[in-house]
C-alpha positions as protocol buffer text, in pm:
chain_id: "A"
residue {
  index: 1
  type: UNK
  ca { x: -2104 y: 3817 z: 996 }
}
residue {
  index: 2
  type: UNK
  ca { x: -1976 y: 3654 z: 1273 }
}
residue {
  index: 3
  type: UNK
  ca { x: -1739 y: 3436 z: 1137 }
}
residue {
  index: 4
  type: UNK
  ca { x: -1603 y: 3724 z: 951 }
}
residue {
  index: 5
  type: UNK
  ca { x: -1530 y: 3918 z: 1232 }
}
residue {
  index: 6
  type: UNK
  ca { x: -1337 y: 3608 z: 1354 }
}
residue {
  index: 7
  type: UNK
  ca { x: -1139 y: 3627 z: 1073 }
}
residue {
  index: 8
  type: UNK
  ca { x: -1103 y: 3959 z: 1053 }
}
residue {
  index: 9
  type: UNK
  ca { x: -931 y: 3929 z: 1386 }
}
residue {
  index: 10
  type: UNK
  ca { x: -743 y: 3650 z: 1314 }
}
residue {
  index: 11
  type: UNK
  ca { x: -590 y: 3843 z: 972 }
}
residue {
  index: 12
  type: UNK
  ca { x: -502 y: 4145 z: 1171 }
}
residue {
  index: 13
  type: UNK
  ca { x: -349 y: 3946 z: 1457 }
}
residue {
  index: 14
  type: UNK
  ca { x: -121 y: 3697 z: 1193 }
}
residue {
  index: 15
  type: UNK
  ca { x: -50 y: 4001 z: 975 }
}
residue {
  index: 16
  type: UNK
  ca { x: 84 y: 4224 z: 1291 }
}
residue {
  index: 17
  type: UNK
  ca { x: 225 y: 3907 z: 1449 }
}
residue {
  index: 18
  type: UNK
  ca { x: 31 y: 3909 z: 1771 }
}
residue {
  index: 19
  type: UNK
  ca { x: 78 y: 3544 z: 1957 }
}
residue {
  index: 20
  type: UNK
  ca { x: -110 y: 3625 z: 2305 }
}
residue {
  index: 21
  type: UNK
  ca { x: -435 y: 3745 z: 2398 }
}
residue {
  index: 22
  type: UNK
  ca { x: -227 y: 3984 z: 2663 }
}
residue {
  index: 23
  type: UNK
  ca { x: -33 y: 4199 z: 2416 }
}
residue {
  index: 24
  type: UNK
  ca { x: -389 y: 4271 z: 2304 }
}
residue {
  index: 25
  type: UNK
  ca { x: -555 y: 4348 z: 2642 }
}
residue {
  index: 26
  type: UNK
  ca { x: -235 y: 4525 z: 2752 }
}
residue {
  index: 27
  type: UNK
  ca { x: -213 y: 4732 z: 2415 }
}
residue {
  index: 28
  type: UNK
  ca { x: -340 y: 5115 z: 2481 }
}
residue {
  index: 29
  type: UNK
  ca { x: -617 y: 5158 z: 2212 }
}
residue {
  index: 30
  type: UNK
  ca { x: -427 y: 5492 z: 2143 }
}
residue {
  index: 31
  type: UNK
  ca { x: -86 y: 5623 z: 2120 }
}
residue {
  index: 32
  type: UNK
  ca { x: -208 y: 6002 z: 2083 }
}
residue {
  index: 33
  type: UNK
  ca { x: -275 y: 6034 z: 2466 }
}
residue {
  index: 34
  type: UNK
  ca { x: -260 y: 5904 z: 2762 }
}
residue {
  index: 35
  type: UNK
  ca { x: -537 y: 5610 z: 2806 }
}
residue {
  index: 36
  type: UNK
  ca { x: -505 y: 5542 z: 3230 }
}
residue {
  index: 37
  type: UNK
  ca { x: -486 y: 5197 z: 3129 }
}
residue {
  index: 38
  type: UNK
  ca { x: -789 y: 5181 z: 2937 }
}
residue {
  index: 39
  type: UNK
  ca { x: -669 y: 4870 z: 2673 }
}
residue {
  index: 40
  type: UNK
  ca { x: -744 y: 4781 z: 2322 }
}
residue {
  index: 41
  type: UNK
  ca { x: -1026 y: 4525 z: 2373 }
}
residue {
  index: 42
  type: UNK
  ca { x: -1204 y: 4691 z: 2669 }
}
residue {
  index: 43
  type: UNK
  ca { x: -1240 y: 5013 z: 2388 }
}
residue {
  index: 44
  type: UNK
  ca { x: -1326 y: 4797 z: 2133 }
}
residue {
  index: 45
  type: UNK
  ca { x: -1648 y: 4695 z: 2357 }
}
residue {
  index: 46
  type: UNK
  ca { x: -1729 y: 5009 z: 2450 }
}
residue {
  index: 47
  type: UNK
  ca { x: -1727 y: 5127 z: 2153 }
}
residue {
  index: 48
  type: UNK
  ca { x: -1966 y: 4880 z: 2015 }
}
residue {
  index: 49
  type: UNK
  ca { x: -2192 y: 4889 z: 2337 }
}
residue {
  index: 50
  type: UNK
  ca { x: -2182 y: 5283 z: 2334 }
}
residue {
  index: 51
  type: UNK
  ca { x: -2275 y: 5250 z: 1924 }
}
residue {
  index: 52
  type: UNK
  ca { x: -2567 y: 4981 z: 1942 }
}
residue {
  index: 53
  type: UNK
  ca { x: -2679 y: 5229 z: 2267 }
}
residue {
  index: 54
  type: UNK
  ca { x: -2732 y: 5460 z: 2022 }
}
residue {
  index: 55
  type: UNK
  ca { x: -2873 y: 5265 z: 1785 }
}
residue {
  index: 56
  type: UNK
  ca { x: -3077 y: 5118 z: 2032 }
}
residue {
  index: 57
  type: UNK
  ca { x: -3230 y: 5467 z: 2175 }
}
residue {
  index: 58
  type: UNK
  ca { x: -3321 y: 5598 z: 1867 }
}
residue {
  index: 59
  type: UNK
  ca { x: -3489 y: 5261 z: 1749 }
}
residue {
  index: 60
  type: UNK
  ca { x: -3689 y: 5239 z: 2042 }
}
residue {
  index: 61
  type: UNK
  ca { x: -3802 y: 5639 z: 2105 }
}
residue {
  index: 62
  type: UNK
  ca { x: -3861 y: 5724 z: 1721 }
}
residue {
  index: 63
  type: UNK
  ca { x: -4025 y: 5415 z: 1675 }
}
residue {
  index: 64
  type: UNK
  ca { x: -4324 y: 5507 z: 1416 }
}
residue {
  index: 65
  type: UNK
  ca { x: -4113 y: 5861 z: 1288 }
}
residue {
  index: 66
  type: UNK
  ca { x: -3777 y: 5629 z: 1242 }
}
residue {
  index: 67
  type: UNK
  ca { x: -3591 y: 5893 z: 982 }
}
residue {
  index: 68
  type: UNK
  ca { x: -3363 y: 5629 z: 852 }
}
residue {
  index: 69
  type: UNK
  ca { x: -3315 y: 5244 z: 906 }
}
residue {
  index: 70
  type: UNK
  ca { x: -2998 y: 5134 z: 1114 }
}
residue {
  index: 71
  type: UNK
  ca { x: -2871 y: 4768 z: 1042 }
}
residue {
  index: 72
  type: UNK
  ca { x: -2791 y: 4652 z: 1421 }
}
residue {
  index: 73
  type: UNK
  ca { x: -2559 y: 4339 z: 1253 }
}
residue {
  index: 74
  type: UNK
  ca { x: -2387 y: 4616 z: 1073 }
}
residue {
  index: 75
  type: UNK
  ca { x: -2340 y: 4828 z: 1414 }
}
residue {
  index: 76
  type: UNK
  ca { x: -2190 y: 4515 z: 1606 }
}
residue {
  index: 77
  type: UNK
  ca { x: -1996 y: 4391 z: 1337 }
}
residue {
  index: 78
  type: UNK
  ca { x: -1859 y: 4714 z: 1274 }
}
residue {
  index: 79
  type: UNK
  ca { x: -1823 y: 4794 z: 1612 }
}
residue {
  index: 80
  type: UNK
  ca { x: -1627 y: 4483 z: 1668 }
}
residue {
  index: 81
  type: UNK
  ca { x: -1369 y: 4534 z: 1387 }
}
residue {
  index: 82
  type: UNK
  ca { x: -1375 y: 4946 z: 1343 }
}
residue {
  index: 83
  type: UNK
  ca { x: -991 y: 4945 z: 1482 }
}
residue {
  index: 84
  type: UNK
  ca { x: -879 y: 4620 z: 1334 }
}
residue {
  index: 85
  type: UNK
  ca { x: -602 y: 4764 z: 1147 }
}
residue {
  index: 86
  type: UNK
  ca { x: -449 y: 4899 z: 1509 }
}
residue {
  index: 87
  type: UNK
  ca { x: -289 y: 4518 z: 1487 }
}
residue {
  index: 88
  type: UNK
  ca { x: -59 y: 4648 z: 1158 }
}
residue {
  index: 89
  type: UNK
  ca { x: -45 y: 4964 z: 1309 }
}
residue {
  index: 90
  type: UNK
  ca { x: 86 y: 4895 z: 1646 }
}
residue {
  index: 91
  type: UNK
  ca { x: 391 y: 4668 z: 1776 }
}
residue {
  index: 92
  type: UNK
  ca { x: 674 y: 4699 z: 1973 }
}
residue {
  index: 93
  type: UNK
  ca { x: 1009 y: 4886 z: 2059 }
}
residue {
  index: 94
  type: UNK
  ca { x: 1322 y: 4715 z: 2186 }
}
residue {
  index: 95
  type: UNK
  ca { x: 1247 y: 4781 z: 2533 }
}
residue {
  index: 96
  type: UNK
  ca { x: 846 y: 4601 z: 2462 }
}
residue {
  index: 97
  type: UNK
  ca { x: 671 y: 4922 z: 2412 }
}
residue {
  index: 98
  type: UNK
  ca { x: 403 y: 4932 z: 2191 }
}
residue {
  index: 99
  type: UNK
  ca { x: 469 y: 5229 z: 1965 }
}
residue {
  index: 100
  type: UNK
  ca { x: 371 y: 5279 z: 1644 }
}
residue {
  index: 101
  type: UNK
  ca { x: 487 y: 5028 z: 1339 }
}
residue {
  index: 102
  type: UNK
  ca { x: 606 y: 5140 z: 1048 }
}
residue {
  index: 103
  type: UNK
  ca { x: 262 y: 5027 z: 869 }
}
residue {
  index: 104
  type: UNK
  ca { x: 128 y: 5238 z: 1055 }
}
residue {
  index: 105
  type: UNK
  ca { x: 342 y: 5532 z: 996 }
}
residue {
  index: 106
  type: UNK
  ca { x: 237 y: 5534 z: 581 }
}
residue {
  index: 107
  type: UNK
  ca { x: -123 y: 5331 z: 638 }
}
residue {
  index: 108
  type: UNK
  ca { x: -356 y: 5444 z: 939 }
}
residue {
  index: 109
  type: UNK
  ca { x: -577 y: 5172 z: 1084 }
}
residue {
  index: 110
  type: UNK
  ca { x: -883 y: 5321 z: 887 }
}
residue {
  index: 111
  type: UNK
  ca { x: -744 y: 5196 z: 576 }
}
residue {
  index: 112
  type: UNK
  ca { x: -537 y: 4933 z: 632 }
}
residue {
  index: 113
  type: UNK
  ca { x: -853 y: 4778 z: 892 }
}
residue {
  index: 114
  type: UNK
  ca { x: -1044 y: 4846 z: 536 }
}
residue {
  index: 115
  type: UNK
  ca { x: -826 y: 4582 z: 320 }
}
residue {
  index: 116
  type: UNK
  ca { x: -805 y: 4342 z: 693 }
}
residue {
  index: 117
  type: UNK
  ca { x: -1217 y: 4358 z: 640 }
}
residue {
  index: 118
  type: UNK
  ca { x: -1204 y: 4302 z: 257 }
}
residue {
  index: 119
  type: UNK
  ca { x: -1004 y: 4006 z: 277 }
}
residue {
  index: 120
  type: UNK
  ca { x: -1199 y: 3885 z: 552 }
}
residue {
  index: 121
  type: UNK
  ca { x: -1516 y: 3868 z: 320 }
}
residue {
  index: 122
  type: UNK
  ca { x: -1675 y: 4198 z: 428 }
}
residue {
  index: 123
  type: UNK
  ca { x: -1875 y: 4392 z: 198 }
}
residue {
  index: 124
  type: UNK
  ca { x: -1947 y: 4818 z: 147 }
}
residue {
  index: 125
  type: UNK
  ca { x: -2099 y: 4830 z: 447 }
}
residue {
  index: 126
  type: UNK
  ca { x: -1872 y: 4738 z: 701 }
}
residue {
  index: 127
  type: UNK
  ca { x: -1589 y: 4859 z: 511 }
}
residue {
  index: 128
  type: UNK
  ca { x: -1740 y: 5186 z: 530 }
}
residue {
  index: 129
  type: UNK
  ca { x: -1785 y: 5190 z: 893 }
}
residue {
  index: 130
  type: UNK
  ca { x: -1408 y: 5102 z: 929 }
}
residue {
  index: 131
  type: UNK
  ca { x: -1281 y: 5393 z: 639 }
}
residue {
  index: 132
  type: UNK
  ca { x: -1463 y: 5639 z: 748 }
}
residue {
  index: 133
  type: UNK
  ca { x: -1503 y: 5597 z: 1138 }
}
residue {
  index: 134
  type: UNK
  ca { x: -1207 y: 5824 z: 1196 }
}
residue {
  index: 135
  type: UNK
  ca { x: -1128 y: 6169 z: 1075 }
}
residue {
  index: 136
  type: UNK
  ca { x: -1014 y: 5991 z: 741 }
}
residue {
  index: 137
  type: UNK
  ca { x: -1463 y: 6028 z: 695 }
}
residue {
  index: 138
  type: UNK
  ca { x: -1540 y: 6343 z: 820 }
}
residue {
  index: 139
  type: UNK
  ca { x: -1711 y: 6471 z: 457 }
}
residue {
  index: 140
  type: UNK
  ca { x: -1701 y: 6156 z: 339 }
}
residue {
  index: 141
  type: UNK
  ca { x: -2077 y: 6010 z: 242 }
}
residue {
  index: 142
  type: UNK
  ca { x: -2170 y: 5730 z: 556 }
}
residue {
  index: 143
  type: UNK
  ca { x: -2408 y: 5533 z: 682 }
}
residue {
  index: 144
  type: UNK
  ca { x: -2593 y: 5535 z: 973 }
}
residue {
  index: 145
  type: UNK
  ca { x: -2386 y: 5256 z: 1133 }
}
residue {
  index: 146
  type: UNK
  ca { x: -2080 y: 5436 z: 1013 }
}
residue {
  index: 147
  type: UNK
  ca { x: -2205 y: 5759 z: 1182 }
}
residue {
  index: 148
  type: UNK
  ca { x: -2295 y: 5526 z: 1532 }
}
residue {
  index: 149
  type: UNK
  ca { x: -1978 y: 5404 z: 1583 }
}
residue {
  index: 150
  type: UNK
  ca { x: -1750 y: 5700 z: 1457 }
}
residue {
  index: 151
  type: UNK
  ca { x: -1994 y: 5921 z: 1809 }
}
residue {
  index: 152
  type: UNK
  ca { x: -1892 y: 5642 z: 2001 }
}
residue {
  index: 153
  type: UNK
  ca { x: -1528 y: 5606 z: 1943 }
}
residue {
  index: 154
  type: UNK
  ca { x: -1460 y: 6015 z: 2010 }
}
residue {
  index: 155
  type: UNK
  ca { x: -1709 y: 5984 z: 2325 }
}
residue {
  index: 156
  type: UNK
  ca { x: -1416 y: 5720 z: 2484 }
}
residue {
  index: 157
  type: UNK
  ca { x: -1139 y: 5919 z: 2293 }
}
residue {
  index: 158
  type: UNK
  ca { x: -1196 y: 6293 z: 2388 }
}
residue {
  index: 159
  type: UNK
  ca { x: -1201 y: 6258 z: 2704 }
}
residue {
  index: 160
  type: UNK
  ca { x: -913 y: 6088 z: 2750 }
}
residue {
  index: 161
  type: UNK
  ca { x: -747 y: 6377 z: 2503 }
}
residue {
  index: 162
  type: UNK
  ca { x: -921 y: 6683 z: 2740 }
}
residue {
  index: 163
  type: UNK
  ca { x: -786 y: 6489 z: 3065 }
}
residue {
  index: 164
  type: UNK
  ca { x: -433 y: 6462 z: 2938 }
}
residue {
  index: 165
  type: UNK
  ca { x: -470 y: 6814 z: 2815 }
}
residue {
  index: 166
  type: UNK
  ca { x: -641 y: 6956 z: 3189 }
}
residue {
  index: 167
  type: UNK
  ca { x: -933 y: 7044 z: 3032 }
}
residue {
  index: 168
  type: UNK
  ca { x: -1183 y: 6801 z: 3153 }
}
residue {
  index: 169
  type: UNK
  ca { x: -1418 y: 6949 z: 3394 }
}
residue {
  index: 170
  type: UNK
  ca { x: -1507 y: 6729 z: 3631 }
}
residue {
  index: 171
  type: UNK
  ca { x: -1911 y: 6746 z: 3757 }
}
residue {
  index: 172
  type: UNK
  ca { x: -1982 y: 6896 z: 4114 }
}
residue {
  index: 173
  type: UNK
  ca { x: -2333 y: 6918 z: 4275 }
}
């Protein structure tokens, strides 16, 4: 799975024409809101350390009553690649914004990260946890993993949306 992931990478990065790491960790991993810097790659590892958390939690406090098996390989490799299709989805203006690429206008990174993972070897599994980690899955049938990672990406996402939007409440003692 590894080397998959690698190459699933690698496919999105030739295919959107990224040449340096720093596009990458300079990208905003959304254009729907304001991110206060938050980048590409740093969301892309907290969303697959906030998803094998979860994993993780329930694994270890259901132990004997485990309702359903969870696949960690599947959670970190899914994880890792869940917004792989943000490469064909994302480039830049004339001035060296990144905006949104005309892929990614008739092809949202669910599906097009989909066909980046099928070329790239993957099987149902992780293809499901890319198609379907987004709203593009809500109804759709999932898997666990699927389910892990889709909590985790809207846990870094919604707040970002609620802060933008003045409607975070910030904790006081």
């Amino acid at each position: 799975m590894r080397e998959k992931v690698v190459t699933a990478w690698k496919i999105g990065c030739d295919q959107g024409g990224w040449k340096k790491v720093s596009d990458l960790t300079n990208m905003p991993f959304t254009l729907l809101t304001e991110t206060k810097g938050i980048n590409f790659v740093e969301h892309t590892i907290a969303v697959t350390e906030g998803a094998y958390g979860l994993a993780k939690a329930q694994l270890d406090t259901y132990k004997n009553k485990q309702p359903y098996p969870i696949n960690l390989d599947v959670v970190v490799a899914g994880g890792l690649i869940h917004d792989v299709g943000k490469l064909v989805e994302y480039d830049f203006d004339e001035n060296e914004n990144y905006r949104q690429s005309r892929y990614g206008k008739i092809l949202r990174h669910p599906f097009s990260g989909t066909l980046i993972a099928k070329e790239a070897g993957f099987n149902g599994d992780i293809l499901n946890c890319i198609a379907c980690h987004a709203k593009e899955g809500e109804n759709r049938p999932q898997l666990m993993e699927t389910i892990l990672i889709h909590q985790a990406d809207f846990s870094t996402f919604t707040p970002m949306k609620y802060l933008a939007a003045k409607k975070l409440v910030p904790f006081k003692n």
